[in-house]
N, C-alpha and C positions, 0 to 999 in steps of 0.2 A: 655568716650563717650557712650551714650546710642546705643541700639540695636532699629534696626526695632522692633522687638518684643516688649519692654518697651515703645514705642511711640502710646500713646491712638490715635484711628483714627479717627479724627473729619472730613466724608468724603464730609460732606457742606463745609468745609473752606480750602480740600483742592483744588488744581489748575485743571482745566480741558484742560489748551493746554500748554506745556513743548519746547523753544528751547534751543539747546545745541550746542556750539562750542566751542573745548577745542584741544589742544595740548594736553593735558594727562588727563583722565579721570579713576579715580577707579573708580570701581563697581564692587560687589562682590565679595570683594577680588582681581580682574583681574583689572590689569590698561593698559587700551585702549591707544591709538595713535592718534593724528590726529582726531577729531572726530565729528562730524557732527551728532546731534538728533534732530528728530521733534516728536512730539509722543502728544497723546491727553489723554483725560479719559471719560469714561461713564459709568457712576456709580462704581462697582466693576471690570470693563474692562478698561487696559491700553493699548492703542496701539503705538508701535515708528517707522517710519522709520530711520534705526542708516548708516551712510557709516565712517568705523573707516580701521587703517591698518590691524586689524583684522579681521573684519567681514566686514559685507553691506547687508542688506534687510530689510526686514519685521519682527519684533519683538511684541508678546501680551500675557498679565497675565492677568489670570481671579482667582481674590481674593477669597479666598473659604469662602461659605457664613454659614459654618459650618464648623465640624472636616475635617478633611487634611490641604496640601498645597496648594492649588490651581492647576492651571497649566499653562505652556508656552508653547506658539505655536510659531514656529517660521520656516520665510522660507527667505535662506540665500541664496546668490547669491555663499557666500565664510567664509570660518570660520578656522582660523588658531588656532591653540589650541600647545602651548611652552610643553614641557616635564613635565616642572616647575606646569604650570597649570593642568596637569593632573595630577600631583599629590597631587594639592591642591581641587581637585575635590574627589580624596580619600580619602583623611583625611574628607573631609566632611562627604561622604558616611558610611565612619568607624567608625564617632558618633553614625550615627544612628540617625539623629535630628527628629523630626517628620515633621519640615518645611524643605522637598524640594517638590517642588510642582512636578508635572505629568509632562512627556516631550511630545509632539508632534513637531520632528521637522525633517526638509527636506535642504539639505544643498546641491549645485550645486559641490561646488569645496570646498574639506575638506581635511585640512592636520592635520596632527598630527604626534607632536616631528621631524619635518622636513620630514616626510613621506607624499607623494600626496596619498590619496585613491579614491579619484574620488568623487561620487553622493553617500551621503550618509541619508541613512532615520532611523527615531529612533522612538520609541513610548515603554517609561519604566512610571514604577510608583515607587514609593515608599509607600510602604504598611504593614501590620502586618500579620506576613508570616502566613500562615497555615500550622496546622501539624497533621493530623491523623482527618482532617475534621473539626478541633477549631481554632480558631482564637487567637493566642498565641501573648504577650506581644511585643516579640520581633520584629523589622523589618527587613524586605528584601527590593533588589532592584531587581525587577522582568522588564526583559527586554521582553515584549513581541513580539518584532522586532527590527532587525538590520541586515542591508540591506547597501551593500556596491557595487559599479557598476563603474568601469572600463572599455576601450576599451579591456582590456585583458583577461577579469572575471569576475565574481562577486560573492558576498558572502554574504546567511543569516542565519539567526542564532537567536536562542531566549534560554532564560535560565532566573538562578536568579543568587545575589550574596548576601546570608546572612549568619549567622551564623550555625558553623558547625549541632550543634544544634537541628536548624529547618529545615534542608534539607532532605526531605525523601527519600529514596534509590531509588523511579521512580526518582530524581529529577537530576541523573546524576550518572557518574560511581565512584567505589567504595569509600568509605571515607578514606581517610590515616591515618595511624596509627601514634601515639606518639604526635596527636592535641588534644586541647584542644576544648570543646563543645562554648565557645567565639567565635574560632578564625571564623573568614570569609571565606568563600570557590565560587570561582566563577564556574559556574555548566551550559553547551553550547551546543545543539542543534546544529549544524550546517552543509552545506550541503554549497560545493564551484565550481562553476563552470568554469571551465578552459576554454578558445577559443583559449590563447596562452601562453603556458606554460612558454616557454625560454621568452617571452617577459615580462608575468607578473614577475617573480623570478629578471629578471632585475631592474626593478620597485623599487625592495625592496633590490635591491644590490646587486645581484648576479646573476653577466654576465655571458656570454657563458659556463654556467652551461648543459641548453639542448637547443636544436634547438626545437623549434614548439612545437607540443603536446597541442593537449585538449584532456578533458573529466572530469572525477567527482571525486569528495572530500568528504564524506558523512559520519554522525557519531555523537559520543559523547564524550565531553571531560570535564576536570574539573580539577583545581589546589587551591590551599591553597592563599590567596595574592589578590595584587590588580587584576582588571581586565583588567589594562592596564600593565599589566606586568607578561606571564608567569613564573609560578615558577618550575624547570622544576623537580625537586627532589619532589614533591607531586604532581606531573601528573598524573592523571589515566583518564582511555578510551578507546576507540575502533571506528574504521574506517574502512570506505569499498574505497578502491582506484582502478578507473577503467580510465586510460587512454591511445589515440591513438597516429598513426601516427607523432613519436618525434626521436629525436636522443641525446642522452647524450653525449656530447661534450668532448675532451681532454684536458679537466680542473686539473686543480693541486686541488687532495684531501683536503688539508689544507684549499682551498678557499670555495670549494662546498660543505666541511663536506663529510653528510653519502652520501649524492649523489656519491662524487668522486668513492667510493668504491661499489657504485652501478652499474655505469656505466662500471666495470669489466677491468677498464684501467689496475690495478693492476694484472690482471690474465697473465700468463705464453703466451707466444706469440706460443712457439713450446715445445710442451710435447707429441713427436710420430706425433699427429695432429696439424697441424698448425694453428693457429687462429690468425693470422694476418688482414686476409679480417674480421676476425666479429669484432674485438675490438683494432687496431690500430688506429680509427679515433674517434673512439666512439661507443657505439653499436646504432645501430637501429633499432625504436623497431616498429612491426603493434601494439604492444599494454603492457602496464603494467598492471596488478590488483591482486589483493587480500586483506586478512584484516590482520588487525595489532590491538590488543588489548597492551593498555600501562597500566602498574600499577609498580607505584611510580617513575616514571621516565624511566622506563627501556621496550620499545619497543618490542613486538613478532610478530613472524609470522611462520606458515606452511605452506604457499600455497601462496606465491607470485610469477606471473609468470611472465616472459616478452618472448613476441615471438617479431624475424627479420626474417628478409630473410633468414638469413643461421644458423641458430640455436635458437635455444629453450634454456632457462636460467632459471632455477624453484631455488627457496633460500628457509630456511627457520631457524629461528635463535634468536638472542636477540642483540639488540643494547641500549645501556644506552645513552639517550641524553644528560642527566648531565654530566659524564665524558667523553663523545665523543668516546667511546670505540664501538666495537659490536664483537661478536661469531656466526658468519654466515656460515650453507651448503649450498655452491654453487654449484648445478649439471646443468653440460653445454652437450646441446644432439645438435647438428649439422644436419643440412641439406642432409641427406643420401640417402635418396630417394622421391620420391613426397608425400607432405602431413606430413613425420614424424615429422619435427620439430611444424607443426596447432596441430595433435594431443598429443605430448605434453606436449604441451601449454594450452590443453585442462583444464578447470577448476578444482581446485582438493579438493575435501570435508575436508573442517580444521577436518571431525569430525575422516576422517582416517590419512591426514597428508602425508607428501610427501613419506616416504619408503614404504610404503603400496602401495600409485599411481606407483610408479617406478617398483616395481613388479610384481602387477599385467599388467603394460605397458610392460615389456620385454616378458615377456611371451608370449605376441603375437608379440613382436616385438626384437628378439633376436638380431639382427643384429644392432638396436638402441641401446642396451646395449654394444655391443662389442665397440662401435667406442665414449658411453659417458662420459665424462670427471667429476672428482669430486673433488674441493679442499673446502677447510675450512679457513675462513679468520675471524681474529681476532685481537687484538693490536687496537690502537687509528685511529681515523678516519684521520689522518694526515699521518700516516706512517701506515699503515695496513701491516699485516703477512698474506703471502700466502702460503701454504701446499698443496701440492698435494696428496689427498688421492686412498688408493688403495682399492676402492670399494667391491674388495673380500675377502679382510680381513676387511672391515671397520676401518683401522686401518693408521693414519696419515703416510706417506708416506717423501718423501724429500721435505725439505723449499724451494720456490723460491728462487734463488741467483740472481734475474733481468732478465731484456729481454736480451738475448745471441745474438750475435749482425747477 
């Protein structure tokens, strides 16, 4: 069967008004449902309204009257997209054809691989990347916006996805090691805003993980692979995390991941001080933030804080998201008198790092060091080890044996 491409265009003889009604329609590879198209022509502009089980709205290509693909504009009422099809959207991507045309498209209600993401807007090209100012053989897919809008969030983001190759070192975080200059690398901008934390994480499966909590998501990321599918073992990046007003729920670790183990359910209930009231139910937080730079899968941090009511919780450590694992200090400072736990919570310079801040804090606050608590948590994010460490010798102390009843 011939290609569109092999078919001379004689556009005097082709048709200038198109209807369609079909039980099952291919196009493009994707076979529709149900399908309902009207669509017209003028001159090198196509225009359809299509209502399929897939989609419904507005659909037009504008034929390129020179080199490129053209482009498609399209504004959907609703766009279902199978797993199946997204990855047959890769493999196109992954030729590198020089015919995919430009996107402009705005989509009401979009799902993807059984996920709802709400209102989504797109505007990518396909292009010949540049690299050091030249204009190099090869192509990228340059996402100039992506724009995703939820009652619970929303999320944008712009980057590219081409070959290791051509990606210049502004163009996202570090390169991984042991690739080849071929392989594809997807490279993200992106900056997510929270209004309801536990609500959205629901969204995506994962219930009564936290109660509430907004605030912001902000950063650069980058992985080896499609762009529909993290690859978490060539991850690299860095994020600034700054969220309020939430509570981390008594979630079973296993379900929540790193979360469970964030939310401190695992810590010792009575070591001298009782901590019952801060993290029996969950901790609650006025706020989490700090940054987290990832290279090759494996997560850091010096200065992530969260303040509650009754204590201050400062971490800082390594978690591998590939094997679910992490190596985390947890220093827990308690509500002792007015204000200690606000100060601190206070923000702490990655460039000195929590043991630095903790010293120079007792110093003026001796009494905050008597009464704060230090353990080291480590093992898989399903079953974590708790150690209670003995701060003046910095030296691991005795294993939790459970909450003592």
């Amino acid at each position: 069967m011939a290609t569109a491409a092999a078919i001379p265009v004689a556009w005097g003889y082709l048709p200038t008004v198109l209807a369609v009604r079909a039980r099952e329609l291919l196009a493009g590879g994707r076979k529709l449902h149900n399908v309902v198209v009207g669509g017209s022509r003028e001159g090198r502009v196509w225009r359809a309204n299509v209502d399929a089980t897939e989609l419904n709205g507005y659909v037009e290509y504008r034929q390129p009257t020179g080199a490129g693909a053209g482009r498609v504009l399209a504004r959907l009422a609703r766009l279902n997209i199978t797993q199946g099809a997204a990855t047959e959207v890769e493999d196109i991507l992954d030729d590198q054809p020089a015919a995919i045309p430009a996107l402009d498209i705005v989509v009401d209600e979009f799902e993807l691989g059984g996920k709802a993401l709400g209102r989504v807007e797109i505007d990518a090209v396909n292009r010949r990347a540049v690299v050091a100012g030249r204009e190099g053989g090869a192509r990228e897919w340059r996402l100039n916006k992506l724009n995703l809008s939820v009652p619970e969030g929303s999320f944008e983001a712009s980057g590219n996805w081409a070959a290791l190759a051509t990606q210049a070192p502004a163009a996202g975080p570090s390169r991984p090691t042991g690739k080849t200059a071929e392989q594809r690398r997807m490279a993200m901008n992106f900056k997510l805003n929270v209004a309801d934390s536990g609500a959205l994480l629901a969204r995506f499966g994962k219930k009564d993980v936290v109660r509430r909590g907004k605030g912001v998501m902000a950063g650069q990321v980058g992985w080896v692979g499609s762009p529909f599918a993290i690859d978490y073992p060539t991850m690299s990046g860095e994020f600034n995390i700054n969220m309020e007003s939430g509570q981390f729920l008594k979630a079973d670790p296993g379900l929540a991941k790193l979360l469970g183990v964030l939310s401190l359910q695992s810590l010792p209930r009575r070591f001298t001080l009782d901590f019952r009231d801060v993290f029996s139910e969950g901790f609650a937080f006025d706020f989490v933030r700090g940054d987290v730079r990832i290279e090759q899968g494996v997560a850091s941090t010096n200065n992530l804080q969260m303040k509650g009511v009754n204590a201050a919780v400062l971490m800082e450590g390594r978690a591998d998201i590939a094997q679910e694992t992490q190596n985390l200090r947890v220093v827990v400072v308690p509500e002792i008198s007015a204000g200690t736990a606000a100060l601190v919570a206070a923000a702490i310079n990655p460039a000195i790092g929590l043991g630095t801040f903790l010293a120079q804090l007792f110093l003026s606050r001796p009494l905050a060091e008597a009464a704060t608590r230090e353990f080291q948590i480590d093992g898989t994010w399903v079953d974590p080890k708790v150690t209670r460490v003995d701060r003046k010798a910095r030296e691991p102390a005795e294993p939790v044996q459970g909450t003592p009843p």
